[in-house]
C-alpha positions in Angstrom: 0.0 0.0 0.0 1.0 3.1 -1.0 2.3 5.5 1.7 1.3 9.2 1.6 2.1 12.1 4.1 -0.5 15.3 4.5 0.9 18.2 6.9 -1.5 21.2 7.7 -2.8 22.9 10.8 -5.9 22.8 10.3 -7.6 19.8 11.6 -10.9 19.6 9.7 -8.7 19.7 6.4 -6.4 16.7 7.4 -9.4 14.8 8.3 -10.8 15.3 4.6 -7.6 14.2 3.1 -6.9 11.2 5.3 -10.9 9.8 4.5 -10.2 10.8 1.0 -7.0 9.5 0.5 -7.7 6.4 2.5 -10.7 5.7 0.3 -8.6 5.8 -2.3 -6.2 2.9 -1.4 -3.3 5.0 0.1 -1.9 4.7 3.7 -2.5 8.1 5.2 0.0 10.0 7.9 -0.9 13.7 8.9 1.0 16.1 10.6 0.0 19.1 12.3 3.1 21.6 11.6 6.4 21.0 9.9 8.7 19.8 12.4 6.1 16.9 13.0 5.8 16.3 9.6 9.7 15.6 9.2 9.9 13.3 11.9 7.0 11.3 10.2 8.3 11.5 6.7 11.9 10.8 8.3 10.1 7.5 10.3 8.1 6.1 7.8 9.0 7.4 4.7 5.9 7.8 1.8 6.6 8.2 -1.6 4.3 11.5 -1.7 3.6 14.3 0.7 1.1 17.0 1.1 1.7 19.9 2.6 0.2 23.5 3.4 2.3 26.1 2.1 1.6 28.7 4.9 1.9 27.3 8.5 2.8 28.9 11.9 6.2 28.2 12.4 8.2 26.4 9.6 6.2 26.9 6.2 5.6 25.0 3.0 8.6 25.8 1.4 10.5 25.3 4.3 9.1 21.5 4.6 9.7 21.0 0.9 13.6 22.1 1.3 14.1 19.8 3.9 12.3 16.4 2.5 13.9 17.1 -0.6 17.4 17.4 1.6 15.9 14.1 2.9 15.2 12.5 -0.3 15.5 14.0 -2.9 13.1 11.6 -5.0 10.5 12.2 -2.9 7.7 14.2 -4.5 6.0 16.9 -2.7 2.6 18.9 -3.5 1.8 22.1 -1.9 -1.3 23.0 -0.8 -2.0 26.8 -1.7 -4.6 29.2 -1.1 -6.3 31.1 -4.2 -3.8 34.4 -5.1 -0.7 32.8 -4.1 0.4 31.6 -7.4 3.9 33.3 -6.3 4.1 31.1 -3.7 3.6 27.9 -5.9 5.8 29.5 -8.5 8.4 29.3 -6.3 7.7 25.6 -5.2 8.0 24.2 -8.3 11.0 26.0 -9.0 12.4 24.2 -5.6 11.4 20.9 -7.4 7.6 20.3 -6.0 5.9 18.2 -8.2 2.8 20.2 -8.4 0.1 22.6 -6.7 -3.4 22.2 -5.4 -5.4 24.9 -4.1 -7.9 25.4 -1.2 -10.8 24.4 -0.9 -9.3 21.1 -2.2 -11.4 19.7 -5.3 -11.1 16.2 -5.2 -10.4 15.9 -9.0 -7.8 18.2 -8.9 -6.2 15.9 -5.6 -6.5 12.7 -7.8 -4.2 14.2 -11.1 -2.0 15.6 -8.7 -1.2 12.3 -7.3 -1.3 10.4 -10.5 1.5 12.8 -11.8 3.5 12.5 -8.7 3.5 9.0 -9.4 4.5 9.5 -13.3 7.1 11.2 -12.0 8.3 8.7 -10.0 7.8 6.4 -12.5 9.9 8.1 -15.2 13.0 9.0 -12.6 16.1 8.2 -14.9 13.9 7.9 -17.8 14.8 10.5 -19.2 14.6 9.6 -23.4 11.3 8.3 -22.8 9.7 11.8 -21.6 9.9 13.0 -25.3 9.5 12.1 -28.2 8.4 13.2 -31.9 5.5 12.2 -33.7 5.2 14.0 -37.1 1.8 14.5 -38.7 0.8 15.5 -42.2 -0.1 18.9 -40.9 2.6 19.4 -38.2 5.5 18.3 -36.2 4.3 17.2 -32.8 6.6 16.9 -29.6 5.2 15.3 -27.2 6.2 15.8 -23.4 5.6 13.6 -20.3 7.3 13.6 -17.4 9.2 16.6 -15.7 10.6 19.5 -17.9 13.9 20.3 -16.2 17.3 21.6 -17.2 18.3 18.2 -17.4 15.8 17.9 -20.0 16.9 20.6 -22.2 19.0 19.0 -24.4 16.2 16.2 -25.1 14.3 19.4 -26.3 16.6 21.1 -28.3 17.2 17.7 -30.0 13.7 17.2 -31.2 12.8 21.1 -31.7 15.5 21.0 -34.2 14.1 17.1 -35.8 11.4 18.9 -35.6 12.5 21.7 -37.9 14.1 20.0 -40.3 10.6 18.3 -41.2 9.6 21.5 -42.5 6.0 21.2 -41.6 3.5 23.7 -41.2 4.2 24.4 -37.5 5.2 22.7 -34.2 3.4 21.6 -31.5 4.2 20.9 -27.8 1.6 18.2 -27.0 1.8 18.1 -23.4 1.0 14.7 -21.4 -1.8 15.4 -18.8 0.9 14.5 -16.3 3.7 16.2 -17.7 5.2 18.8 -14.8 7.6 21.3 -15.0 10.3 23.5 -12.7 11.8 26.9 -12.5 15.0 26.0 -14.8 12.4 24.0 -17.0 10.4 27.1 -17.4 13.6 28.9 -18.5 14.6 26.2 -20.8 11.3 26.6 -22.1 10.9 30.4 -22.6 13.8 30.7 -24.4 12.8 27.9 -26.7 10.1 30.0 -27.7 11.5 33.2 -27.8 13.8 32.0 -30.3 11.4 30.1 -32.0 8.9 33.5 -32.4 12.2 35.5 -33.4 12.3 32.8 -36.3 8.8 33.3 -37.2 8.1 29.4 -36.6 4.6 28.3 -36.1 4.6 26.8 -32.3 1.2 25.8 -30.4 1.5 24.1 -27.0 -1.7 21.9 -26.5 -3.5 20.0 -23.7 -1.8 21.7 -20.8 -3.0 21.1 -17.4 -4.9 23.7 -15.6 -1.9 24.2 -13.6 0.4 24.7 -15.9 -1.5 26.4 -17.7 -2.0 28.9 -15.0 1.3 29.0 -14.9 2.2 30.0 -18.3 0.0 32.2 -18.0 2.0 34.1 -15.2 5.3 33.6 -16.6 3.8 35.3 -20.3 4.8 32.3 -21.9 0.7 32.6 -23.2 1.9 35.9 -24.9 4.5 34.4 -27.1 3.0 30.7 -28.3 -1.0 29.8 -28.4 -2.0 27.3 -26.1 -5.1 25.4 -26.9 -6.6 22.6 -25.0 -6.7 19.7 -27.7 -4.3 18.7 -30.4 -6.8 18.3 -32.6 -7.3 22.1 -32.1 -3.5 22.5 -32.4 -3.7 20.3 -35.7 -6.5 22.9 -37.0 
């Protein structure tokens, strides 16, 4: 059985998590601040942890510094409220896997736990997380797994495959797991900087509604169209 961690102060929502999650198959710890929530993680060790990005005492991003200190393949989702996008900006660019906010939507909960686990699953997989599929219309990258800077050279590779087919345009089909952190999101702006100084045709499709919330804030939605199907992309 699985093993995941939730840390947050506030009772009532750790009670919600641990029937939710327990439902769900998982083995559910909780923690009511984030020294108790290291000694947990530190005793028992889950694959996944949950945690409240503001906290009296040590914080979100405090917790997520030290479990990754811990272990660094562990993957951690912060739990934000709604106008802190700053703050989850700069927990994915300390490697979190992803971002929920409050009031917790238990869809959301569920894809951010099946990409923690992609993640997981695609550690030191690194040529599988790209690959491209050409189409009579376009030439389609598609991305799973975590954009990082270790990454980058996987995309250059295939943006310039990609080129050399000549198509119509490009498009970045993104996984519905795919993730992505700070360096990724600089790996990735550039690509399209250069790509709009060259006047090539890039879409991204399918992003998450994280990421796509996130692209938004970065401007990365000012330089490339992102539309939520390839098929719309293909158009």
């Amino acid at each position: 059985m699985e093993k995941i961690l939730v840390i947050d102060d506030e009772k009532p929502t750790l009670m919600m998590f641990r029937l939710t999650l327990a439902a769900g198959g998982y083995e559910v710890f909780t923690a009511e601040n984030g020294q108790q929530g290291l000694d947990v993680f530190s005793r028992e060790r889950p694959s996944i942890v949950l945690t409240d990005i503001k906290m009296p005492g040590m914080n979100g991003i405090e917790v997520l510094k030290r479990i990754k200190q811990i272990d660094p393949l562990a993957e951690v989702i912060v739990i934000t409220g709604h106008g802190d996008m700053d703050l989850a900006i700069q927990a994915l660019n300390l490697d979190a896997t992803d971002f929920i906010n409050k009031p917790i939507q238990r869809h959301l909960l569920e894809q951010a736990i099946r990409r923690a686990q992609e993640r997981r699953r695609l550690a030191g997989e690194q040529g599988w997380q790209m690959a491209l599929q050409p189409t009579e219309q376009a030439a389609v990258i598609v991305i799973q797994g975590n954009i990082t800077a270790k990454t980058e050279s996987r995309l250059q590779t295939l943006y310039q495959e990609a080129v050399a087919l000549n198509k119509p345009r490009i498009v970045l089909h993104f996984d519905e797991n795919a993730t992505i952190n700070g360096a990724g999101i600089a790996v990735l702006t550039q690509l399209l900087l250069d790509s709009q100084k060259q006047g090539r045709h890039v879409v991204v499709a399918e992003l998450s509604e994280n990421l796509r919330k996130v692209f938004e804030i970065v401007g990365l939605s000012k330089i490339v169209p992102l539309v939520d199907s390839l098929e719309k992309a293909l158009a």
